[in-house]
C-alpha positions in Angstrom: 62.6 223.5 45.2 66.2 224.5 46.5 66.6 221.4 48.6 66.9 219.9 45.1 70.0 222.0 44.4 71.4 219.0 46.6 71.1 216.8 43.6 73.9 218.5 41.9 77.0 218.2 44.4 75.6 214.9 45.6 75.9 213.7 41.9 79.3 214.0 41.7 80.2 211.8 45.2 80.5 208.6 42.6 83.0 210.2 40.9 85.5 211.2 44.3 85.2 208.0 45.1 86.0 206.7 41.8 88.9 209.3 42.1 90.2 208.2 45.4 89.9 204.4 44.9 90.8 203.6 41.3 93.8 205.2 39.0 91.3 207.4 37.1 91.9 211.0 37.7 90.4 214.5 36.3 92.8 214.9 33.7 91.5 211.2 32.6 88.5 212.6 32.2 89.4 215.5 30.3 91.3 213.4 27.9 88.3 212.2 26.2 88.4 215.3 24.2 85.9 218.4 23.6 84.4 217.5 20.4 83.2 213.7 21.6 81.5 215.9 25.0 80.2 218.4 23.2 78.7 215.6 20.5 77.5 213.3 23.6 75.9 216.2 25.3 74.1 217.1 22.2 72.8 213.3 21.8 71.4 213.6 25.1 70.0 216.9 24.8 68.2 216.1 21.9 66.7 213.5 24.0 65.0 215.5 25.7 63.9 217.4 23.1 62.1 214.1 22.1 60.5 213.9 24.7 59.5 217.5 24.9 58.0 216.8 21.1 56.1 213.5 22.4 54.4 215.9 25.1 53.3 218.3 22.9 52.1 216.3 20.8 49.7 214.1 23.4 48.9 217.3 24.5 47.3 217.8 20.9 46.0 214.6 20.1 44.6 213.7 23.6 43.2 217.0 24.8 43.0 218.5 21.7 44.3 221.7 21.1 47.6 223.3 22.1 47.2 224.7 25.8 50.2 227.1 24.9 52.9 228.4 22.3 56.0 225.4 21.6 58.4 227.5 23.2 56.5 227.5 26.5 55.3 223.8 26.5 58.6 223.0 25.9 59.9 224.7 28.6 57.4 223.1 31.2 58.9 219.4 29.9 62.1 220.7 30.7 61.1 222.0 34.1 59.7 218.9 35.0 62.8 216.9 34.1 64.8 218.7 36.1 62.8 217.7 38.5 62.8 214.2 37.3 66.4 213.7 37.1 66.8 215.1 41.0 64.8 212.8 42.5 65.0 209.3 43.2 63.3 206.4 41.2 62.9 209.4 38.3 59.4 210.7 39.9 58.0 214.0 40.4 58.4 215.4 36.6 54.9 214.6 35.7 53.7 216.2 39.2 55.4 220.1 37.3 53.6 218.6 34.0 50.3 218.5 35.6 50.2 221.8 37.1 51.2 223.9 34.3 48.5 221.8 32.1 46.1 222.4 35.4 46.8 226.4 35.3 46.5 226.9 31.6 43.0 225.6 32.2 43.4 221.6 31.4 40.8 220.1 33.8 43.2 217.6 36.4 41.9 214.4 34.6 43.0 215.2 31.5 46.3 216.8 32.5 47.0 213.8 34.8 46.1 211.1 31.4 48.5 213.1 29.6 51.1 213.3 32.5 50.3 209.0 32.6 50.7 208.2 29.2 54.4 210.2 29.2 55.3 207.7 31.8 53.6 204.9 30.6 55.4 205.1 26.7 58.8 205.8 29.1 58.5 202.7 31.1 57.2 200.3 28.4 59.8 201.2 26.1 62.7 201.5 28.5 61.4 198.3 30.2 61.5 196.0 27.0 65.0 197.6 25.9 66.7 196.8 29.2 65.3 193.3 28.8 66.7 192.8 25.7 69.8 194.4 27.3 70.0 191.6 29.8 69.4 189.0 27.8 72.2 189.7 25.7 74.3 190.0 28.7 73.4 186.8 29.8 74.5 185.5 26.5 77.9 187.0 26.8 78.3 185.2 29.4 76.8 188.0 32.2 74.6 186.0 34.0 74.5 188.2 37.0 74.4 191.3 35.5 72.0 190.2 32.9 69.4 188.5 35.7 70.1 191.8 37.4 68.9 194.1 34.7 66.3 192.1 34.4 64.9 191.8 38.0 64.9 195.3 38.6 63.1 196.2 35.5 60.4 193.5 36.3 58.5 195.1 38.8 58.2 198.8 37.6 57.1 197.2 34.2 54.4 195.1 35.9 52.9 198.1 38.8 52.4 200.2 35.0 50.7 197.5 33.1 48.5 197.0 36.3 47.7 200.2 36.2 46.7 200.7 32.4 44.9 197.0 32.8 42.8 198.3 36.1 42.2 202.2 35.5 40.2 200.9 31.4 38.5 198.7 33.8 37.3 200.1 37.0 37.9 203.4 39.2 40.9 203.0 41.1 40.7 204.9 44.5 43.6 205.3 47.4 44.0 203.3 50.0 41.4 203.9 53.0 45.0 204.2 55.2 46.1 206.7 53.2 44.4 209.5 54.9 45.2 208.6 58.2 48.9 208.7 57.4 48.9 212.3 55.8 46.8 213.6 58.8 50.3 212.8 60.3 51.8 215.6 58.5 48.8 218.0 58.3 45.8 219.1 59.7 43.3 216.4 59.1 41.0 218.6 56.9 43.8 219.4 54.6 44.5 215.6 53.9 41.1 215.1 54.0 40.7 217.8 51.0 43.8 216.5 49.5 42.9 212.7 49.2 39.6 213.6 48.0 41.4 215.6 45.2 43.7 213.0 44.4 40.7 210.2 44.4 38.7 213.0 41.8 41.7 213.5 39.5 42.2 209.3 39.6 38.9 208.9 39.0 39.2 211.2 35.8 42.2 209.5 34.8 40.3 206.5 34.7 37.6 207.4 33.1 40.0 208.8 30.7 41.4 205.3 30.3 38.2 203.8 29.3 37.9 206.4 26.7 40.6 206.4 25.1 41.8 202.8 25.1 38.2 202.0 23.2 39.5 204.8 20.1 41.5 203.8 17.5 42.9 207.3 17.0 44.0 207.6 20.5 45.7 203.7 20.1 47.4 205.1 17.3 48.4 208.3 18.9 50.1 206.1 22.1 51.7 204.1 19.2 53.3 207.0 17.5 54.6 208.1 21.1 56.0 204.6 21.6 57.9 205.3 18.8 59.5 208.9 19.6 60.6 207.6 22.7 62.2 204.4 21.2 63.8 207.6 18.6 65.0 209.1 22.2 66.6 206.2 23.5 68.3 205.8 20.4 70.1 209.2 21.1 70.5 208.0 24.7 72.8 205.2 23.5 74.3 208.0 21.0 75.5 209.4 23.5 77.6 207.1 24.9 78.5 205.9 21.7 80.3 208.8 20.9 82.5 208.6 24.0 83.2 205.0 24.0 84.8 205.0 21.2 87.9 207.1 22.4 88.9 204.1 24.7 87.3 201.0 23.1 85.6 200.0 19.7 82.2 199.5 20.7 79.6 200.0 18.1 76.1 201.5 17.9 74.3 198.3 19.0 76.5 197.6 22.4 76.0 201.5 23.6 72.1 201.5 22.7 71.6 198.2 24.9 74.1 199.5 28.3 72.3 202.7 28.4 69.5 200.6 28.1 70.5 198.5 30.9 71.9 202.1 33.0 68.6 203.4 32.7 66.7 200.3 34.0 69.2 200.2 37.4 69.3 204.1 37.7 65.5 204.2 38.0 65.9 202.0 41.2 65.0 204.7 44.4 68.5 204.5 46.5 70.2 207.6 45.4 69.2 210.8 43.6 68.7 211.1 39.8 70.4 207.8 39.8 73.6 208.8 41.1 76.4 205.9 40.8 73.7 203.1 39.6 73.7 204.5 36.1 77.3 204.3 36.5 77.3 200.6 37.6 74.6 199.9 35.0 76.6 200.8 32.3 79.9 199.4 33.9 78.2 196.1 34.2 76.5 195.8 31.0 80.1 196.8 28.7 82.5 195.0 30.4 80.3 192.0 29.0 81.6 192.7 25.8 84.9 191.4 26.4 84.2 188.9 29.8 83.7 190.4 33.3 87.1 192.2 34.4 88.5 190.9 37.6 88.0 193.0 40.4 92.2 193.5 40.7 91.7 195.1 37.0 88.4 197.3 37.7 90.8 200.2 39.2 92.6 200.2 35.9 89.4 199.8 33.4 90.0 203.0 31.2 86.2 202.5 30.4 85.6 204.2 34.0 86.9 207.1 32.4 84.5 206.8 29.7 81.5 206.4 32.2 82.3 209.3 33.9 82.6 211.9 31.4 79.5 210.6 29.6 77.7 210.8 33.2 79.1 214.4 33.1 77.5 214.8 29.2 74.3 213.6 30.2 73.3 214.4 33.4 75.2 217.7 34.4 75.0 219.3 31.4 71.4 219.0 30.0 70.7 219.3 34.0 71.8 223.5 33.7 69.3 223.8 30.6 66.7 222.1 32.3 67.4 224.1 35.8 67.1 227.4 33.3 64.0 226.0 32.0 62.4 225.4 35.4 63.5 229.4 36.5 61.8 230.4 33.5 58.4 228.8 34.2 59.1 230.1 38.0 60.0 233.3 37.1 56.6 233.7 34.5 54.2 232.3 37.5 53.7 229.7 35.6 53.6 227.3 38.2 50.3 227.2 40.4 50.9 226.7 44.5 48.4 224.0 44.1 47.2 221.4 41.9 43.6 221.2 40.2 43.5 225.7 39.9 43.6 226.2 36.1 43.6 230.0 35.2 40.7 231.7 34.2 40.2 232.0 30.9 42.8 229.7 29.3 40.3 227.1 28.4 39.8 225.7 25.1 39.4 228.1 22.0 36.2 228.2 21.0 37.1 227.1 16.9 38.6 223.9 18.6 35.9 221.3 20.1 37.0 218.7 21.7 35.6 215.0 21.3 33.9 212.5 23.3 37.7 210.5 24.3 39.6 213.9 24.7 41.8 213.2 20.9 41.1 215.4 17.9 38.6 214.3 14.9 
């Protein structure tokens, strides 16, 4: 896990460069003020805490009790953010998720569905906002950026609906290759165990599907987290909302569709947690709003020095919470050395059945 330490200093290359090629400096940056930092920062942090809400709560309607106190399930959601935002395309969150559900004795199917259906409301939402995003661009006249935002979010929308169209109707397996290329890296009866665990918990998770996509209750429950994600990018664009407003009068609408649009070309897997593309996503989605800048008046766009202090806000900041967060599930053993080994005992209380599908009656 320290290797992703590298996240943090490699974050903030973008911004030397900025430094060194444009006339925005530090004390630019600082000029935006304390109160509009601290008020972005919060936006964003409550965010997460959205999010951290929306897993409790599938946690509770699809599995159907609460594996753990709010304070601790919160903290996992956090871990696995941190762990999220320091890796490329935004992966490996749900991989923390489903271990601490696995070791507090959530069986890997049903840890993996919940773990799914996180990502699933994430990309859905996010996809159709960054859309709409680039269609507006296009109609201010952003063709390119708009078409951009657009292509990108495209495919990652499309591999997820394949994936909740396939898993409600058949068992999806791993390719037959995909053994012979982690005996590469291990001994072959270690990948051999390991694909065969990954091909049980899929297999789960599909059968999970089926389940649940026949319930209207668990319909519903998907719904309402569709909706406290949409609440979550709300804050997102909050956040930069806040800021924006010390250099330009943009309004609530404008901020909501270019983090939109940031989010959509940050999630693209060149850099770590996004590093410079949520910059340019943002960049390339405002300077819309008043025709594209020409590149001889980029270096003097005061809206840089917008971008970077709400990167700052929103990515370095929540980043130290969700690094304390991650210590504190560390630090408790709360995070199993292996997938699939839920702790004894931590099973379901006895006063709380679960259904057929996995939700609550």
């Amino acid at each position: 896990m320290n290797w992703r330490l590298v996240a943090i200093p490699v974050s903030i290359v973008p911004f030397i460069i900025l430094f060194i090629t444009t006339k925005v400096s530090p004390q630019d940056v600082f000029a935006v003020g304390l109160v509009p930092f601290a008020a972005s920062a919060a936006a964003e942090i409550a965010r997460f805490m959205l999010q951290a809400a929306r897993f409790k709560y599938f946690i509770k309607r699809f599995i159907g009790y609460d594996v753990s106190s709010a304070s601790k399930t919160i903290s996992a959601r956090l871990a696995g953010e941190f762990v999220t935002q320091t890796t490329p395309s935004y992966v490996g969150g749900e991989l923390v998720r489903i271990a601490w559900l696995s070791r507090n004795g959530v069986p890997a199917g049903k840890a993996a569905w919940v773990a799914t259906m996180e990502i699933i409301a994430d990309v859905f939402v996010g996809s159709m906002l960054a859309c709409i995003a680039g269609a507006f661009a296009i109609y201010k006249g952003g063709s390119v950026a708009g078409i951009g935002i657009i292509l990108v979010t495209i495919p990652t929308f499309g591999v997820w609906l394949a994936v909740v169209l396939f898993s409600a109707k058949r068992n999806l397996r791993l390719p037959s290759f995909s053994q012979r290329v982690a005996a590469k890296f291990m001994q072959k009866e270690k990948a051999e165990n390991l694909i065969n665990t990954a091909n049980t918990a899929i297999a789960d998770l599909c059968k999970m599907s089926r389940e649940n996509f026949s319930s209207k209750k668990a319909i519903r429950t998907f719904a309402i987290g569709m909706a406290i994600t949409f609440v979550a990018f709300v804050f997102h664009g909050l956040s930069f909302m806040v800021l924006a407003n010390t250099a330009q009068n943009i309004g609530f609408f404008d901020s909501f569709m270019a983090t939109s649009a940031s989010t959509a070309v940050a999630s693209l897997p060149v850099t770590i947690g996004g590093s410079g593309l949520a910059e340019l996503g943002i960049w390339a989605y405002i300077s819309n709003l008043s025709g594209i800048p020409a590149l001889s008046d980029v270096v003097g766009d005061p809206r840089l020095t917008v971008i970077i202090a709400w990167r700052i806000a929103t990515y370095h900041v929540p980043l130290v919470i969700m690094w304390v967060a991650l210590m504190r599930l560390a630090v408790g053993k709360v995070l199993p050395t292996s997938l699939g080994q839920p702790a004894a005992g931590n099973g379901p209380p006895n006063d709380k059945p679960e259904n057929g599908s996995g939700a609550t009656k």
